[in-house]
Structures are given as structure tokens and as C-alpha cells.
C-alpha positions in Angstrom: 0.0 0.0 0.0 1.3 3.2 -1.0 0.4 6.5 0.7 -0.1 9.8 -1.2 1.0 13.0 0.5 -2.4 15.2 0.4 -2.1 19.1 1.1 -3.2 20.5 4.6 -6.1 23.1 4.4 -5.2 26.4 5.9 -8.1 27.0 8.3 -6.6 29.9 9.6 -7.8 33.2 8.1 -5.0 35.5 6.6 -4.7 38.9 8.3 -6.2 41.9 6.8 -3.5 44.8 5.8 -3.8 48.2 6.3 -2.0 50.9 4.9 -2.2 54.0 7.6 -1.4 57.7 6.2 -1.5 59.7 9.1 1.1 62.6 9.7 1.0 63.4 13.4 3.2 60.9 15.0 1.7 60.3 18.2 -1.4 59.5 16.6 -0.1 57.4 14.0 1.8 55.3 16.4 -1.1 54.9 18.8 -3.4 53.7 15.7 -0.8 51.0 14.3 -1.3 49.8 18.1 -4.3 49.7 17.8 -5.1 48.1 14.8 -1.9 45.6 15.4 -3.6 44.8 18.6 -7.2 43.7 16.5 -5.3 41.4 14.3 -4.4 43.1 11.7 -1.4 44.0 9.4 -0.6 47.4 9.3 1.8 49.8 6.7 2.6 53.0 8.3 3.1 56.3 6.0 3.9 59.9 7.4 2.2 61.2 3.9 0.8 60.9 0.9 3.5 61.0 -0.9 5.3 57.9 1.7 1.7 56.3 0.8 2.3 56.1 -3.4 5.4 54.6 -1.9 4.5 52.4 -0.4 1.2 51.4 -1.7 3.4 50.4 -5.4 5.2 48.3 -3.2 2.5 46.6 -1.9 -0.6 47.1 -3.5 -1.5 43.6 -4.2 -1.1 42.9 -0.4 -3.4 46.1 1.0 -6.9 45.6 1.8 -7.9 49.2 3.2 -6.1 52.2 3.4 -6.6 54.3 6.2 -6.2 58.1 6.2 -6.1 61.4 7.8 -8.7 63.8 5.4 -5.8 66.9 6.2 -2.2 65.5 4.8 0.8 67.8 3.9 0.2 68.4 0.2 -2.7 66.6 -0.4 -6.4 65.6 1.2 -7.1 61.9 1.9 -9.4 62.3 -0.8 -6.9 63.4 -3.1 -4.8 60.1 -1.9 -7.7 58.2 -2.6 -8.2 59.3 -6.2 -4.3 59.5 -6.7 -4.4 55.4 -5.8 -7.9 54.3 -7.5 -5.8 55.8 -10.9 -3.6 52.8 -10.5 -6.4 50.5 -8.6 -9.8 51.4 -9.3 -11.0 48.9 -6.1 -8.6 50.6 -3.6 -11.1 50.6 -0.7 -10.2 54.4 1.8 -11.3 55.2 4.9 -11.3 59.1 5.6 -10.7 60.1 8.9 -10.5 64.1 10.7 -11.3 65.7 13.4 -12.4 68.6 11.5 -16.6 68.8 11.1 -16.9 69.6 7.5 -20.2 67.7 5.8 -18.2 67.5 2.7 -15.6 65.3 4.8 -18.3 62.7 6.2 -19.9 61.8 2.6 -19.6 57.8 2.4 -19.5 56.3 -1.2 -19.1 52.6 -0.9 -20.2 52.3 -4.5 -16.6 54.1 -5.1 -15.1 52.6 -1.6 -14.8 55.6 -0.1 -15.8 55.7 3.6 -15.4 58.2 6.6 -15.0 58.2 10.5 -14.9 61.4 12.5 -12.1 61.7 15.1 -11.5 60.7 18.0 -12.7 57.4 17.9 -12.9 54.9 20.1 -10.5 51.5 19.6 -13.8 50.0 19.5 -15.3 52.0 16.8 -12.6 52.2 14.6 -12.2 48.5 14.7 -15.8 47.5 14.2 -15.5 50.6 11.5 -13.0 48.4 9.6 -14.4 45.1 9.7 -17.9 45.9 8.5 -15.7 47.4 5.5 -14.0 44.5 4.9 -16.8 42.4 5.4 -18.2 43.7 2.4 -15.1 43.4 0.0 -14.3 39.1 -1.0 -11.1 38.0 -0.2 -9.0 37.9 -3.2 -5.8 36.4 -1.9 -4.9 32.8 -0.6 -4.7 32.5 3.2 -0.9 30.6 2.4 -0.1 34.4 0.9 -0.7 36.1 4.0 3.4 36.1 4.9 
């Protein structure tokens, strides 16, 4: 009797990936803690400019990008439209603490969504995941690194 080797499912879901453009620092480290701390992979950028940087490197592996609405040089927004030129599905999330209507517009037809600083760890994470939840997995769990 021979025995054929037979591949081993990988039950284990792949972590989501975040790209995080945020310039202030403080705020950018406490949100990679954050979001590390719910599971998830994150790719910090000072800028939008880091971001293109970034984001070429890895766009195949990025699942959200998360940014700050005011940016040196650029608005989220303008990030957002900047990437969807090279990947129409890039899915943003906006964030500021400044109250402008204009800022708070969702578009999830265009994957554009919004949350209003500060935010709770809570909200931010259950922000994310109903996101998420609405875009398929596209990669392989065995290409999750």
C-alpha cells in the first residue's frame, strides 16, 4: 500500500492589511497599536507621498487604506483618487477631526468611507471590519506572509 501526501487546508484566516497615512506621530503610532492589537497588518506612512510609496510596493497585499482627510500636500481624498488611478478597487477610509459635511460623505459604491475623530479603539475597529466584510477575499490565506 502506498500513501499519497495530500495538502493541509489552511483554516486559519489571513490577516487583513492596512495601509495607515497619518502625519502626526503620536497618533499614528497609537493607531498602528491599535489596529496591530485587533489582528491586523498594518503599513505606516507619514504622507501621501510615503503612501504612493508604499502602496506600489504593496498594492496587491493592501486591503484598506486608512487616512487622515488633512495630509501635507494633499487631502485623503486626493490620496484616494491618486491610488484608484492605479487600482480602481482601492477601498479608503477618511478620517478628521475637523466637522466639514463634505468630509463625512460615504461612497461605498466608489469605496470611499469616513470616520470622524477621535474614535474609540472599538469603533474604529468595528469601522473596519464591516468594510471588509463587504469586500471578498481575493488572496490565498498561504499568501498572508
Amino acid at each position: 500500500m502506498t500513501f499519497q501526501p495530500h495538502a493541509i487546508a489552511n483554516d486559519r484566516p489571513r490577516r487583513r492589511t492596512i495601509l495607515l497615512v497619518e502625519d502626526e506621530p503620536f497618533v499614528r503610532e497609537a493607531t498602528c497599536g491599535i489596529l496591530k492589537s485587533a489582528g491586523f497588518e498594518v503599513l505606516p506612512a507619514q504622507d501621501a507621498l510615503d503612501a504612493m510609496k508604499v502602496y506600489g510596493e504593496c498594492a496587491g497585499e493592501i486591503d484598506l487604506v486608512m487616512t487622515d482627510m488633512v495630509l501635507p500636500g494633499r487631502t485623503g481624498q486626493q490620496l484616494g483618487q491618486d491610488l484608484r488611478e492605479h487600482s480602481p478597487d482601492v477601498v479608503v477610509l477618511v478620517t478628521s477631526g475637523y466637522f466639514n459635511p463634505e468630509y463625512e460623505t460615504e461612497a461605498p459604491e466608489s469605496r470611499t468611507y469616513f470616520l470622524a475623530k477621535p474614535y474609540s479603539k472599538r469603533t474604529l475597529v468595528e469601522k473596519i471590519e464591516k468594510i471588509l466584510g463587504a469586500k471578498p477575499l481575493t488572496r490565498p490565506a498561504s499568501q498572508a506572509g
